[in-house]
C-alpha positions in Angstrom: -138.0 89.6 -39.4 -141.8 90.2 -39.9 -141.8 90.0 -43.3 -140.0 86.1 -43.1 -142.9 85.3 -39.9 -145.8 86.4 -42.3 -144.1 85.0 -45.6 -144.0 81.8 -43.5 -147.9 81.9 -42.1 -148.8 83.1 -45.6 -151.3 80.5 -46.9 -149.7 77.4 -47.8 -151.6 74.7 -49.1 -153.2 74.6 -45.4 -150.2 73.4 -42.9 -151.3 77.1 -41.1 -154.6 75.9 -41.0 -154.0 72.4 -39.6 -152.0 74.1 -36.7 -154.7 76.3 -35.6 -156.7 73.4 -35.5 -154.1 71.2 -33.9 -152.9 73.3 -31.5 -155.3 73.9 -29.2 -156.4 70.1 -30.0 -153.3 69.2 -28.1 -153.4 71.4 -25.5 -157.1 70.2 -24.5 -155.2 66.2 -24.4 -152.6 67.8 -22.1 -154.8 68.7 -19.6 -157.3 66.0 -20.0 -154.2 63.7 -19.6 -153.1 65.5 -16.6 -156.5 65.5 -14.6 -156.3 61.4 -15.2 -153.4 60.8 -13.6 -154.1 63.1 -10.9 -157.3 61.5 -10.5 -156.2 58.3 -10.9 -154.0 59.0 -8.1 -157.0 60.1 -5.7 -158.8 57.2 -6.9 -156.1 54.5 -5.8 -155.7 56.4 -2.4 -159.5 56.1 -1.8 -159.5 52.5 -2.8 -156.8 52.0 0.3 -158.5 53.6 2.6 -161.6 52.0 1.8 -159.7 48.2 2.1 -158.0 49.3 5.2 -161.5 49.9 6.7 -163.0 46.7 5.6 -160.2 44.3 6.8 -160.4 46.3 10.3 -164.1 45.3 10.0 -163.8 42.1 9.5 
């Protein structure tokens, strides 16, 4: 079973490479992705609070 795992991440042609890279690329996106919507979420609750304020105002 090791000997297939490192046969596989043996150098080829620079696929292994590209992951390594890739990886932790996507993971950073995640997260960036998730703090946005959260947020963007906060945001659109402030912006309701705000208007509810202004039209008691007014």
């Amino acid at each position: 079973m090791i000997g297939v795992i490192s046969a596989l991440l043996a150098h080829q042609g620079g696929w292994d490479e590209i992951l390594m890279v890739a990886g932790p690329i996507a993971v950073i996106v995640g997260l960036l992705a998730i703090v946005r919507r959260r947020l963007g979420a906060g945001i659109s609750d402030g912006d309701r609070a705000t208007q509810d304020s202004d039209s008691k105002i007014g």
